[in-house]
VOBA-1610 file (N, C-alpha, C; in pm, whole numbers, padded with zeros to 5 digits, always signed):
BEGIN
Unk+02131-00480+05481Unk+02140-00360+05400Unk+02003-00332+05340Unk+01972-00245+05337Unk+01816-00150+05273Unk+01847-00191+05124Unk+01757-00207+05075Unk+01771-00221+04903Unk+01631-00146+04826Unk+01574-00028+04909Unk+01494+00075+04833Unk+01565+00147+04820Unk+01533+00179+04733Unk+01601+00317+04615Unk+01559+00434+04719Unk+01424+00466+04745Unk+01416+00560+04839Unk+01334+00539+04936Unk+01400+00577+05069Unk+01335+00561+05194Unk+01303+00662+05280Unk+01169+00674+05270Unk+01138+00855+05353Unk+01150+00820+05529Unk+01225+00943+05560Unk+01291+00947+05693Unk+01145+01111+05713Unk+01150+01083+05899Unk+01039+01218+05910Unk+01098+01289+05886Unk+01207+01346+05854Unk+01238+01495+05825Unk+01174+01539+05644Unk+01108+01406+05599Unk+01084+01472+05462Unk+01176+01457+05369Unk+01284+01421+05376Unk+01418+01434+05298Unk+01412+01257+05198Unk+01471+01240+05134Unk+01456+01123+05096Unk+01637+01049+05061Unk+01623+00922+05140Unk+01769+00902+05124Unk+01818+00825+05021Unk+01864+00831+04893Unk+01887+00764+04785Unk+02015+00633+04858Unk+02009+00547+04783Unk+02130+00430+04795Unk+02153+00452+04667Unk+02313+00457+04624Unk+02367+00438+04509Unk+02490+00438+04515Unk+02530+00364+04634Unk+02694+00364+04692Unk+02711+00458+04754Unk+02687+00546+04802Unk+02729+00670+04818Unk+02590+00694+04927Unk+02545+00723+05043Unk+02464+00808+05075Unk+02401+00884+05046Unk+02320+00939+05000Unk+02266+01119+04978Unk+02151+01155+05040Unk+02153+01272+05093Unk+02023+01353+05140Unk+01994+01403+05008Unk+01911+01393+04949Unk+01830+01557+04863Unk+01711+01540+04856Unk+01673+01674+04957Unk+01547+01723+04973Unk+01445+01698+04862Unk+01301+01677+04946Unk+01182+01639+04830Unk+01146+01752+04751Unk+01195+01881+04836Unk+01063+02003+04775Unk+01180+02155+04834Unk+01107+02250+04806Unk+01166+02316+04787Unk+01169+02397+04974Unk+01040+02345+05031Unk+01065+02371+05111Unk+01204+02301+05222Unk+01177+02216+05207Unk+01269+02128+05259Unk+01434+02197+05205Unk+01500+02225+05082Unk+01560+02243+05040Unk+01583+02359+05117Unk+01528+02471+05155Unk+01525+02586+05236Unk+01597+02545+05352Unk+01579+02445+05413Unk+01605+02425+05554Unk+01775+02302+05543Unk+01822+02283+05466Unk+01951+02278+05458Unk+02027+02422+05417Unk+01984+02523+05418Unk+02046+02615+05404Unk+02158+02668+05543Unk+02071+02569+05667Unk+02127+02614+05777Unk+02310+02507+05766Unk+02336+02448+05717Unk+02444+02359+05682Unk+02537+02486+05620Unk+02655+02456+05646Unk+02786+02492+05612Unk+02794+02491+05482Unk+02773+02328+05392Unk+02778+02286+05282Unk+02688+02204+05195Unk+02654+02236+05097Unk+02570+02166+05045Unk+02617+01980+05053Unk+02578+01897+05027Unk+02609+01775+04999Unk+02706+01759+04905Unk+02795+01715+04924Unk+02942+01672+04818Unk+02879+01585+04665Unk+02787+01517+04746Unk+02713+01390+04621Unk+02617+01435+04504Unk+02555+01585+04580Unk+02479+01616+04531Unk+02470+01652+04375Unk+02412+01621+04262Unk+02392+01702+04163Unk+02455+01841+04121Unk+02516+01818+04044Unk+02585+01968+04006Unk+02474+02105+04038Unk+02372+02087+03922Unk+02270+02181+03934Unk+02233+02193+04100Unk+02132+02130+04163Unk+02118+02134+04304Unk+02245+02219+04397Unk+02396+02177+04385Unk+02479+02260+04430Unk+02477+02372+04408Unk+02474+02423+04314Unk+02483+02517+04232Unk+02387+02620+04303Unk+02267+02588+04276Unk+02178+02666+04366Unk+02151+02680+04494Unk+02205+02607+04519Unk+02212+02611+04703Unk+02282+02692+04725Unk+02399+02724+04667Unk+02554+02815+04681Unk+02493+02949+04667Unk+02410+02980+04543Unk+02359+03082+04529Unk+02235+03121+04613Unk+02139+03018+04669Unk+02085+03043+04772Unk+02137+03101+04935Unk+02267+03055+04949Unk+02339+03047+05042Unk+02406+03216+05039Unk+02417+03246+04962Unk+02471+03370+04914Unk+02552+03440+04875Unk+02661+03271+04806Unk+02773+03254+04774Unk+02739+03242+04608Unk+02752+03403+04523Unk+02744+03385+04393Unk+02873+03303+04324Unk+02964+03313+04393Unk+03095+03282+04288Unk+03084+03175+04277Unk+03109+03051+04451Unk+03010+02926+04414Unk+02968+02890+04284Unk+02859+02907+04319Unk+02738+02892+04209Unk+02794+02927+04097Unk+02869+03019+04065Unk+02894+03061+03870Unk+02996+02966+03869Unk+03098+02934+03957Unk+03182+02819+03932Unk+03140+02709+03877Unk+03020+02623+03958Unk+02982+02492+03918Unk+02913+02538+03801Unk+02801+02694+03762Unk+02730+02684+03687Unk+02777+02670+03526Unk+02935+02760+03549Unk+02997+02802+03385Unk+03062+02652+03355Unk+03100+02558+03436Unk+03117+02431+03392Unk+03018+02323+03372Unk+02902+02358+03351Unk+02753+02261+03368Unk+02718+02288+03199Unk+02761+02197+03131Unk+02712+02179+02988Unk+02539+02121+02933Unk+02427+02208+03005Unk+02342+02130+02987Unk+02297+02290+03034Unk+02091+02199+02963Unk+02015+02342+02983Unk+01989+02404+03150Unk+01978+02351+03199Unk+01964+02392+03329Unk+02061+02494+03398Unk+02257+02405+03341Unk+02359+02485+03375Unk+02345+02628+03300Unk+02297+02637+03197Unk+02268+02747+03133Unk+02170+02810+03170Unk+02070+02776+03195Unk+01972+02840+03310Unk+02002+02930+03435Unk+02081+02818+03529Unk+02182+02898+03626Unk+02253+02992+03600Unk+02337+02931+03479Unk+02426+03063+03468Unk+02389+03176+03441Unk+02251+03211+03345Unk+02135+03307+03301Unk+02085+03403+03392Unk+02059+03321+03542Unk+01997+03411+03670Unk+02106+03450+03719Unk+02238+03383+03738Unk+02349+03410+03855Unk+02338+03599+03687Unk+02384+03613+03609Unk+02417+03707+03547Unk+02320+03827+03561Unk+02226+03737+03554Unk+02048+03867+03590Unk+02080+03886+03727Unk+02143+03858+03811Unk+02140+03899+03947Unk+02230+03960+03956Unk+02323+03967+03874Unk+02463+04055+03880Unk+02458+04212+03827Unk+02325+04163+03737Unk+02293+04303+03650Unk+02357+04293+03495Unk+02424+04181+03474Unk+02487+04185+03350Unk+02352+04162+03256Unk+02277+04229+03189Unk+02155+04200+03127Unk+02190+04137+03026Unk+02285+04178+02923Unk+02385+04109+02769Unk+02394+03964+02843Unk+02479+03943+02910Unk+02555+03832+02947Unk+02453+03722+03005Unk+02326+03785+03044Unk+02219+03709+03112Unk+02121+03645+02937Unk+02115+03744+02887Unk+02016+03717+02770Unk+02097+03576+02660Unk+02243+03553+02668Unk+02298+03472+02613Unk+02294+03361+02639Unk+02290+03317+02742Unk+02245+03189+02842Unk+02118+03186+02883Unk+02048+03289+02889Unk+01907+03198+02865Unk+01863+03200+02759Unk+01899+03260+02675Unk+01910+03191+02478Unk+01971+03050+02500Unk+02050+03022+02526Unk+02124+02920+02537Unk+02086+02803+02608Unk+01997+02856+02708Unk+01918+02740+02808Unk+01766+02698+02729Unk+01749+02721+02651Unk+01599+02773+02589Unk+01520+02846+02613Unk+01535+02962+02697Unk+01434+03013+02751Unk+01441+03173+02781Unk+01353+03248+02773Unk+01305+03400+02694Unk+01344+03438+02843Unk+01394+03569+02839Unk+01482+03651+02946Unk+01338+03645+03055Unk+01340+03624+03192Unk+01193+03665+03247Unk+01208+03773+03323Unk+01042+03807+03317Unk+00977+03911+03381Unk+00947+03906+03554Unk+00961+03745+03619Unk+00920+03754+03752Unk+01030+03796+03808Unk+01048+03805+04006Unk+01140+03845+04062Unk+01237+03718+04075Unk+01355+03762+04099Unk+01464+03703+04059Unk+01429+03561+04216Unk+01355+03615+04332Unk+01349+03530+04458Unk+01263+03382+04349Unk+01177+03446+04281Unk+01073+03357+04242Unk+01127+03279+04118Unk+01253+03314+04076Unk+01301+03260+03939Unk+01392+03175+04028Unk+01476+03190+04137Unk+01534+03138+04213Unk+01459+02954+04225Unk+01381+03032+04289Unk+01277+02905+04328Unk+01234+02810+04227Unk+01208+02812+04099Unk+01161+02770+03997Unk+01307+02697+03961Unk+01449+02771+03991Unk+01586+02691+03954Unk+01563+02535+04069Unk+01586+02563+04169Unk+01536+02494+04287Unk+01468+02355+04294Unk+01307+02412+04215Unk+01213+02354+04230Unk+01294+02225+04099Unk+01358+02269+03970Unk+01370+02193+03856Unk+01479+02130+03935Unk+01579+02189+03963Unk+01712+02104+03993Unk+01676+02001+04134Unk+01609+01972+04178Unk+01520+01878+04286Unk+01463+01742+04189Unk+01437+01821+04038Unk+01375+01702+03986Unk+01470+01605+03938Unk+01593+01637+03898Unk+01702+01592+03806Unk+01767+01433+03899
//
């Protein structure tokens, strides 16, 4: 049995041991290219799901796992899934709530920045 925590395979991906298997991607590029999958990873991180779903182009997904995610990030998510809906009220409450001031970039690039954090977690 392998007993590193993480072992880089060439695809870039890194495979955690923690009983359980997991793929999750190093970077965001990488993260792009499981998009071609059916499903995100079952193991995966709430947040990480979350955005994949909404990457995928499945908003409801995503507001599902996001409105049950008690933490800043889930509030983060839930902040963009609402800015993408157009609910501007409903968006400005959750990212009050996530810590963070309504933004000005495009929603692809705020996407990415969800992505890029929920990769780190």
């Amino acid at each position: 049995m392998i007993k590193d925590e993480n072992v880089n395979l060439m695809s870039g991906a890194r495979l955690l041991f923690t009983g359980i298997s997991t793929m999750i991607p190093r970077d965001y590029t990488l993260f792009t290219e499981t998009l071609k999958n059916s499903a995100p990873e079952a193991s995966w991180p709430e947040a990480l799901r979350a955005v994949w779903f909404e990457a995928k182009g499945d908003w409801e997904a995503a507001h599902d796992i996001a409105q049950e995610m008690d933490s800043p990030i889930g509030s983060w998510i839930h902040a963009y899934l609402h800015r993408k809906e157009g609910d501007q009220w409903n968006a400005g409450y959750w990212y009050r709530r996530a810590g963070k001031s309504f933004p000005s970039i495009p929603q692809q690039e705020e996407l990415r920045q969800l992505v890029e954090a929920a990769l780190k977690l």
